[in-house]
N, CA, C and O atoms as a GROMACS GRO file, in nm:
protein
  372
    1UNK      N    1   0.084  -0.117   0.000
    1UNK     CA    2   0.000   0.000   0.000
    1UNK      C    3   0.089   0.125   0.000
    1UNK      O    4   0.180   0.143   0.081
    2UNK      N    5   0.044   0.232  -0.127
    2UNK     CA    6   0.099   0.385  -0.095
    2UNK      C    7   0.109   0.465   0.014
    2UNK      O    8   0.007   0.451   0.082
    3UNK      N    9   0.181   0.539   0.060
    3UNK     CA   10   0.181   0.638   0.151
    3UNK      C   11   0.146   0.750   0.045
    3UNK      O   12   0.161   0.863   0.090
    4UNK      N   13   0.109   0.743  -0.069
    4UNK     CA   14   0.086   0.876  -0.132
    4UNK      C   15  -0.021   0.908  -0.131
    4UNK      O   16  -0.123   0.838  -0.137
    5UNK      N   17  -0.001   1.098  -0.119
    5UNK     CA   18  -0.098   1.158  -0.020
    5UNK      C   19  -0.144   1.274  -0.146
    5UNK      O   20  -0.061   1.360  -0.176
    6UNK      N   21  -0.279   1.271  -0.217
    6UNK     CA   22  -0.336   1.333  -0.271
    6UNK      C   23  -0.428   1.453  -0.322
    6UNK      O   24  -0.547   1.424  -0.327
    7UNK      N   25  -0.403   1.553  -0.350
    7UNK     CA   26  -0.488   1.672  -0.294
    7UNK      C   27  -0.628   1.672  -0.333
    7UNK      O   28  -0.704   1.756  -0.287
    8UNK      N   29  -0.690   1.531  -0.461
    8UNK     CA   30  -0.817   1.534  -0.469
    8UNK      C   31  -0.808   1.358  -0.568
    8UNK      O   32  -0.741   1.304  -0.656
    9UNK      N   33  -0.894   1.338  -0.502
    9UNK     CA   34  -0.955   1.176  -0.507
    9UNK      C   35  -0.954   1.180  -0.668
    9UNK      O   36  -0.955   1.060  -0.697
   10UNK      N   37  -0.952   1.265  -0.809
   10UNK     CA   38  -0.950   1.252  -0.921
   10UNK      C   39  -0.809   1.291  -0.945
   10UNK      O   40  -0.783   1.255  -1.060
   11UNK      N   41  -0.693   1.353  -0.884
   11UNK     CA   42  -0.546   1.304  -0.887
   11UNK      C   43  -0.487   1.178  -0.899
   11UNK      O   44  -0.400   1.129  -0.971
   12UNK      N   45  -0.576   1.131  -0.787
   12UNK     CA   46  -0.520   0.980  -0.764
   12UNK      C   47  -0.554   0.868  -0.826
   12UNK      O   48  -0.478   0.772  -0.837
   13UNK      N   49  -0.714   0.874  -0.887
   13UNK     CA   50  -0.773   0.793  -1.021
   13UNK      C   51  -0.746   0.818  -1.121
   13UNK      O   52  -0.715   0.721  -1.190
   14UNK      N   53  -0.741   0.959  -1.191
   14UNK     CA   54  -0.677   0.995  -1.332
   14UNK      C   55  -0.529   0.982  -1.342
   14UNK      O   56  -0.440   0.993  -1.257
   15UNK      N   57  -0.527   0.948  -1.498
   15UNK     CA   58  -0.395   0.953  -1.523
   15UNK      C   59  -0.288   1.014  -1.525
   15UNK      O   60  -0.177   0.980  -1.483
   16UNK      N   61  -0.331   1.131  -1.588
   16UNK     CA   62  -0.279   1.262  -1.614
   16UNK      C   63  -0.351   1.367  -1.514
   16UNK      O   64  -0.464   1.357  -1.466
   17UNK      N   65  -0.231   1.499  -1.490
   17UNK     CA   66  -0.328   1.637  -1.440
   17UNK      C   67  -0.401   1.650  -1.532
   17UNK      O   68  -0.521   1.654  -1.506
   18UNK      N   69  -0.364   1.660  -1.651
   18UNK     CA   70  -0.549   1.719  -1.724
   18UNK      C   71  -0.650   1.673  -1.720
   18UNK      O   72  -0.754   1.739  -1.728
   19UNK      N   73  -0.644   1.516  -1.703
   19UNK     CA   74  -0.771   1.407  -1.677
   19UNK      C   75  -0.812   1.462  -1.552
   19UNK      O   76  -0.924   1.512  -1.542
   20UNK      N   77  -0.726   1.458  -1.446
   20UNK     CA   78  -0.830   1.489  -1.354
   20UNK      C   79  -0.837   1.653  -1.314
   20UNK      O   80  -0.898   1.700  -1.218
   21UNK      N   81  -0.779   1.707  -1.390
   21UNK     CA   82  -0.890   1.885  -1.372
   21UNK      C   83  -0.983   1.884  -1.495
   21UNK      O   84  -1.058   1.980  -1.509
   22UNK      N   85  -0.984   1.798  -1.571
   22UNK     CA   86  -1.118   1.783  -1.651
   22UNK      C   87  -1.240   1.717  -1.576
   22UNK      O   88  -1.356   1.733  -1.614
   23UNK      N   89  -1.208   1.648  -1.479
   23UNK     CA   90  -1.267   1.526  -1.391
   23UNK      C   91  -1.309   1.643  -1.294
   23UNK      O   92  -1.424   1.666  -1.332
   24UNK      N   93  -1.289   1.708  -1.216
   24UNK     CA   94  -1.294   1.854  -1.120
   24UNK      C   95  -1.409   1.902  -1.161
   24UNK      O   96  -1.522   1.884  -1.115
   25UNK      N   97  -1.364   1.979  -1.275
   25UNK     CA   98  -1.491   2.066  -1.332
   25UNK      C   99  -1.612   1.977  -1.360
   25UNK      O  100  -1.726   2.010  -1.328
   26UNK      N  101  -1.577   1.841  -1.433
   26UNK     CA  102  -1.696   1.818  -1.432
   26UNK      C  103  -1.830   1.763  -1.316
   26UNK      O  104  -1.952   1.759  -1.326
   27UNK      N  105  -1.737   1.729  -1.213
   27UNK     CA  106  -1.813   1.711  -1.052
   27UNK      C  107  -1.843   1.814  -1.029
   27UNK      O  108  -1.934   1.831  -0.948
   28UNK      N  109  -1.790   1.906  -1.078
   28UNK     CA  110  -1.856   2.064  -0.968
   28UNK      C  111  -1.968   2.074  -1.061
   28UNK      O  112  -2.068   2.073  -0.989
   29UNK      N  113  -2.002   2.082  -1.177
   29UNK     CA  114  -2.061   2.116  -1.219
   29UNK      C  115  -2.244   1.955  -1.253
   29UNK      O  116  -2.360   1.975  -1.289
   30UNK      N  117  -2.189   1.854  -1.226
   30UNK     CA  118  -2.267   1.765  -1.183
   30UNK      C  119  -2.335   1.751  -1.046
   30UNK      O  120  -2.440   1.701  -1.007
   31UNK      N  121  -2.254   1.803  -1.002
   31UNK     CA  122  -2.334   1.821  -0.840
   31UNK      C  123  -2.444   1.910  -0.817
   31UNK      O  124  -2.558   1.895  -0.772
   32UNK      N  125  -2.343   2.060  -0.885
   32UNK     CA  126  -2.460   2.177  -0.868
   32UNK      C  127  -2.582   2.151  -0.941
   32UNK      O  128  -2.687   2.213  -0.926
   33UNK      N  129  -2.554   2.029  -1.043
   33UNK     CA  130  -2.707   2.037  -1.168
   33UNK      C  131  -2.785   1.956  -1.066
   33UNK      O  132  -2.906   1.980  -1.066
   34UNK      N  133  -2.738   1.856  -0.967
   34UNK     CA  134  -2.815   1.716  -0.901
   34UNK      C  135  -2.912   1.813  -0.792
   34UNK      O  136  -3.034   1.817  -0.780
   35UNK      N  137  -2.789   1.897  -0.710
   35UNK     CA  138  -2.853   2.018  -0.603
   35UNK      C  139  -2.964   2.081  -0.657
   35UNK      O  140  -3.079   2.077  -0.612
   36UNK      N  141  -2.916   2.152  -0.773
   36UNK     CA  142  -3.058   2.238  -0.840
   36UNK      C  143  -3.219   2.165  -0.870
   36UNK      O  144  -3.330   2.217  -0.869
   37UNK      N  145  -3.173   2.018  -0.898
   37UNK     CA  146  -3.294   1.938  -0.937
   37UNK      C  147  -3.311   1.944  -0.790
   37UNK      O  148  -3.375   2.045  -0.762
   38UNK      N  149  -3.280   1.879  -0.694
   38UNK     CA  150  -3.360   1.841  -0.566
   38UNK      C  151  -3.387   1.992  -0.490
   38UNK      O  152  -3.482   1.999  -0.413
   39UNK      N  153  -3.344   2.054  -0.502
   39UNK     CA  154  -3.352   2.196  -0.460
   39UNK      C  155  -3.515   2.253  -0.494
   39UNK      O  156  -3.581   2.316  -0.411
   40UNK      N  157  -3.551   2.226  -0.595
   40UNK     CA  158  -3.645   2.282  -0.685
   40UNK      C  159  -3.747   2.189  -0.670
   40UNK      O  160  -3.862   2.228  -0.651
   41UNK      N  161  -3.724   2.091  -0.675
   41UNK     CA  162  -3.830   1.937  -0.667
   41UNK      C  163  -3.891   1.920  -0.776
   41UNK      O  164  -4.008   1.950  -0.799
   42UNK      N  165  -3.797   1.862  -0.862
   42UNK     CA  166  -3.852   1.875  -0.987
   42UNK      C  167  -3.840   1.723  -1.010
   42UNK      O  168  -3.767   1.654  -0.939
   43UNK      N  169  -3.922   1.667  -1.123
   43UNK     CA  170  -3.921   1.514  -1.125
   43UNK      C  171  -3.761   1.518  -1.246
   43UNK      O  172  -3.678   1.607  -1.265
   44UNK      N  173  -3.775   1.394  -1.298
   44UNK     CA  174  -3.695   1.379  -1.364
   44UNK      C  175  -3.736   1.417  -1.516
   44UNK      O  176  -3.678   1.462  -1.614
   45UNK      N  177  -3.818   1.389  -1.494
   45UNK     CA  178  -3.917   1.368  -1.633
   45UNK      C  179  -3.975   1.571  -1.613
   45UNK      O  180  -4.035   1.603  -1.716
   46UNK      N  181  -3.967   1.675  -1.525
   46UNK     CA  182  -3.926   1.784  -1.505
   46UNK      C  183  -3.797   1.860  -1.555
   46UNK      O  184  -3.783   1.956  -1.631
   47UNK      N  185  -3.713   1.787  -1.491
   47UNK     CA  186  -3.596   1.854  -1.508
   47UNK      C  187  -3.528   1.796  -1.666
   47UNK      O  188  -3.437   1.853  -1.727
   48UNK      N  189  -3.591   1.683  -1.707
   48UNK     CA  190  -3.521   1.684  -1.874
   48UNK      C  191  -3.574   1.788  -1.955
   48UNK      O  192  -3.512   1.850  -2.041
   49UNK      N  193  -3.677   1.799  -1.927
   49UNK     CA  194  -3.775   1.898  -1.985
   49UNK      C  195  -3.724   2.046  -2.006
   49UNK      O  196  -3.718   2.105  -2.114
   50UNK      N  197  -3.680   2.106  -1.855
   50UNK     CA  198  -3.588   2.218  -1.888
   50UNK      C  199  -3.439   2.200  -1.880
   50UNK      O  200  -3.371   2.297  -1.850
   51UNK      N  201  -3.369   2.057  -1.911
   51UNK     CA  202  -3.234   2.095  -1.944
   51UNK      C  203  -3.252   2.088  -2.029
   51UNK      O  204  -3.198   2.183  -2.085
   52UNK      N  205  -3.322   2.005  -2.121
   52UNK     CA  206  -3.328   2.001  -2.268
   52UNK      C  207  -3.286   1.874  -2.290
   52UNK      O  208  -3.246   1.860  -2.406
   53UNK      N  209  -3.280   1.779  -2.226
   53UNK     CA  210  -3.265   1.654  -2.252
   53UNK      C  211  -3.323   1.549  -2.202
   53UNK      O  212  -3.388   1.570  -2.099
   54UNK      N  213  -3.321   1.398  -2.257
   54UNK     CA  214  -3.440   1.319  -2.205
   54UNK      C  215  -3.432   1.256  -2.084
   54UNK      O  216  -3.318   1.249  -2.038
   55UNK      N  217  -3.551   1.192  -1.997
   55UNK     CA  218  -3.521   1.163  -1.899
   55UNK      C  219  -3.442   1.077  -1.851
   55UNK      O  220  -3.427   1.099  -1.731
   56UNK      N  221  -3.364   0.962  -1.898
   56UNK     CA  222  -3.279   0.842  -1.846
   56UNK      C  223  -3.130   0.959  -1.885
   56UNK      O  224  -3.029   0.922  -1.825
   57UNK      N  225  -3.118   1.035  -1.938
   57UNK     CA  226  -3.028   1.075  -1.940
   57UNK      C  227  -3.007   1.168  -1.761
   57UNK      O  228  -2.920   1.162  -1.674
   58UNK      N  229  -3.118   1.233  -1.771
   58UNK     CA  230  -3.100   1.299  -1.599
   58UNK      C  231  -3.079   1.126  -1.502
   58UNK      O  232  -3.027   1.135  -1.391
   59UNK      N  233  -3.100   1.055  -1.526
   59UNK     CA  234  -3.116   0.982  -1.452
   59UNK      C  235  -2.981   0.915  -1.418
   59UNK      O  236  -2.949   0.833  -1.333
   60UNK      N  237  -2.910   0.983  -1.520
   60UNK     CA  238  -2.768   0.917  -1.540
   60UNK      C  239  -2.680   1.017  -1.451
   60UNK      O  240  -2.574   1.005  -1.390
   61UNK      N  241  -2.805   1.158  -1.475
   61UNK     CA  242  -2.693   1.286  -1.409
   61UNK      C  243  -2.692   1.253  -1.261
   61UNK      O  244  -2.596   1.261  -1.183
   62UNK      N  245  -2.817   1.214  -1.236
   62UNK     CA  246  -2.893   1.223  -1.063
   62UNK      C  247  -2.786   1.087  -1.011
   62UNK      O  248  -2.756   1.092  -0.892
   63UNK      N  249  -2.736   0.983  -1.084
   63UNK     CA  250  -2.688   0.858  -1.058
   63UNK      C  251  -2.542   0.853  -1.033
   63UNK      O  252  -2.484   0.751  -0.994
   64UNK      N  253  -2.470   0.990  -1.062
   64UNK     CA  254  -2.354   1.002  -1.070
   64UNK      C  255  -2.251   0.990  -1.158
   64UNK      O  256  -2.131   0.999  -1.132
   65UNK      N  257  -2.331   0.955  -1.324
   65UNK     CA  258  -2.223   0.869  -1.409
   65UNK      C  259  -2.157   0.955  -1.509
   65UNK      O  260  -2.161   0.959  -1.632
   66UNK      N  261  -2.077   1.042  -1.393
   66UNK     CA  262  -1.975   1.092  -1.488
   66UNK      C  263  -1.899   1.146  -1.567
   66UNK      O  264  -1.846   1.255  -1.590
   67UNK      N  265  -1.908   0.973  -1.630
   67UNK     CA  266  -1.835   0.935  -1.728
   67UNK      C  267  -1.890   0.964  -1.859
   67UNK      O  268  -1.823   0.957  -1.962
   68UNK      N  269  -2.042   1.004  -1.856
   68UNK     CA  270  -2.143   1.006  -2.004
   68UNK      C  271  -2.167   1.171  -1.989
   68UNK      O  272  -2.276   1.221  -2.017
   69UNK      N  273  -2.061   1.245  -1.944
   69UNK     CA  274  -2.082   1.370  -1.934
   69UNK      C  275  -1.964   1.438  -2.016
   69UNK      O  276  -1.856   1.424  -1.959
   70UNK      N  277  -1.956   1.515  -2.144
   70UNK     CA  278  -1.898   1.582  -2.163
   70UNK      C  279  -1.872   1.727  -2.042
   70UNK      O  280  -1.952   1.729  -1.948
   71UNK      N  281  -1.801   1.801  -2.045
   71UNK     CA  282  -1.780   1.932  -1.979
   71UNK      C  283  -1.872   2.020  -2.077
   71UNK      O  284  -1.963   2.077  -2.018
   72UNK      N  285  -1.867   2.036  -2.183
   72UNK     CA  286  -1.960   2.125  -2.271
   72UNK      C  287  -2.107   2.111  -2.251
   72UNK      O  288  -2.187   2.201  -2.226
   73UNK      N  289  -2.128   1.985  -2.264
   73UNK     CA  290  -2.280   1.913  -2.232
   73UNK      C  291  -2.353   1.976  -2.094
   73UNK      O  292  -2.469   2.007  -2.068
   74UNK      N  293  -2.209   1.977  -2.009
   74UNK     CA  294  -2.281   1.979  -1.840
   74UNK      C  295  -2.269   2.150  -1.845
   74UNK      O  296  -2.359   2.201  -1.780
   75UNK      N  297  -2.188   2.237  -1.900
   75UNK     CA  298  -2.218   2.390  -1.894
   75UNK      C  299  -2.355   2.404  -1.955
   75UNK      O  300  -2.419   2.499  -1.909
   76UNK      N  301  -2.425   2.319  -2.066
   76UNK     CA  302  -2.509   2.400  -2.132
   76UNK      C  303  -2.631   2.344  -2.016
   76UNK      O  304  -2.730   2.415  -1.994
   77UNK      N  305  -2.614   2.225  -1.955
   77UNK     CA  306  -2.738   2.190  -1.922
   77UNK      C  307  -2.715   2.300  -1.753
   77UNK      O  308  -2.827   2.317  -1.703
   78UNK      N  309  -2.639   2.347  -1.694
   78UNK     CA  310  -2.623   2.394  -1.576
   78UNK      C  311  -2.687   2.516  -1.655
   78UNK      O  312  -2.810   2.512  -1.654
   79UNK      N  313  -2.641   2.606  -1.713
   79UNK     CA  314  -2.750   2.750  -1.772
   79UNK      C  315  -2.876   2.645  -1.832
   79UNK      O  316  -2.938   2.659  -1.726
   80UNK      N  317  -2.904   2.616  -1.857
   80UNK     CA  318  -3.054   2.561  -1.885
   80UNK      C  319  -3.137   2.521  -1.741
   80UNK      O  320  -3.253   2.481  -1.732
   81UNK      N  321  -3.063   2.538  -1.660
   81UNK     CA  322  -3.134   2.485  -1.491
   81UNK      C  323  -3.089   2.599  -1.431
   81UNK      O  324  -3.060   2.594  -1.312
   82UNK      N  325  -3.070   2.756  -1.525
   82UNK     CA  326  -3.116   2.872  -1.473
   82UNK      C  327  -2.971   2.905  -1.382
   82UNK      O  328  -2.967   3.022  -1.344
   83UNK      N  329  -2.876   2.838  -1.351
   83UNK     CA  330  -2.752   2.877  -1.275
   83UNK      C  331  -2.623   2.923  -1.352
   83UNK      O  332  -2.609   2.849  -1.450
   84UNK      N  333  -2.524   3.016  -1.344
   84UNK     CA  334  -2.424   3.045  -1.378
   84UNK      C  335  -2.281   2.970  -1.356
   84UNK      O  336  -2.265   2.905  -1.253
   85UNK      N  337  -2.159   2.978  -1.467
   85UNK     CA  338  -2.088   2.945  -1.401
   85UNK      C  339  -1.980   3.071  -1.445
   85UNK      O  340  -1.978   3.146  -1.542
   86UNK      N  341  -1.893   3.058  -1.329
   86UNK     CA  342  -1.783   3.128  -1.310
   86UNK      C  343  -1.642   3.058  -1.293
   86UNK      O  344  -1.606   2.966  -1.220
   87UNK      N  345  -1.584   3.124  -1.372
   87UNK     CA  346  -1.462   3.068  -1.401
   87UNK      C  347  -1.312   3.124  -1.357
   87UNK      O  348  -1.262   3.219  -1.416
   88UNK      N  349  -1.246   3.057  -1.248
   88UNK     CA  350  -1.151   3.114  -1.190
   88UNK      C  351  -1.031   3.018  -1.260
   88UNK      O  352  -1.033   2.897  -1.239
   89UNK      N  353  -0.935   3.075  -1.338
   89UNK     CA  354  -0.765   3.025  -1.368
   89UNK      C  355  -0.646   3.069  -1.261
   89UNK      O  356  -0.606   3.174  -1.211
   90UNK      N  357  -0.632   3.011  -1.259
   90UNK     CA  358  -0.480   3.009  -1.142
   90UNK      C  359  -0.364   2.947  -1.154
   90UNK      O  360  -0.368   2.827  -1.181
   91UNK      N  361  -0.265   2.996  -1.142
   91UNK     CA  362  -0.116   2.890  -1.145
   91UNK      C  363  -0.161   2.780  -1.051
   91UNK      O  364  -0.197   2.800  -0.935
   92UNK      N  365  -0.154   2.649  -1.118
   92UNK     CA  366  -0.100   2.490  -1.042
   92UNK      C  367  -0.034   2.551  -0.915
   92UNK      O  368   0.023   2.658  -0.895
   93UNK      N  369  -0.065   2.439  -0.834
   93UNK     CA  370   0.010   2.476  -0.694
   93UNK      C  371   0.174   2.346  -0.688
   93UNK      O  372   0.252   2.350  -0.592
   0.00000   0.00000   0.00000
């Protein structure tokens, strides 16, 4: 077993840094869409309706998977569920 000590659980599964700051953004931005649905109480068969996509697909969002998420896909459906995103760049630590 490693003693190596990770600054985020998609460091240590991805391959590369870019895999997992592609992996980053796209949890932040899967979470806030899952929050906004239960926030709102919207069904599923609701919330495809105003992301603009069908329902087993939310069902995939609400389920955690991912992996069937572009980053482009999950910005358009986060402004389609009425929320912003903001974008902070910074030097790597």
């Amino acid at each position: 077993m490693s003693d190596e000590i990770f600054d985020s659980v998609w460091d240590a599964i991805e391959d590369t840094p870019q895999e997992a700051e592609n992996m980053r953004l796209r949890s932040s931005l899967l979470i806030a869409l899952s929050r906004r649905i239960e926030t709102e109480g919207w069904t599923q068969k609701d919330a495809a309706a105003r992301l603009g996509v069908t329902q087993p697909r939310v069902s995939d969002l609400i389920r955690g998977k991912i992996d069937l998420f572009s980053l482009d896909a999950l910005v358009n459906m986060v402004s389609a569920a009425g929320l912003h995103v903001d974008m902070t760049v910074s030097a790597a630590a």
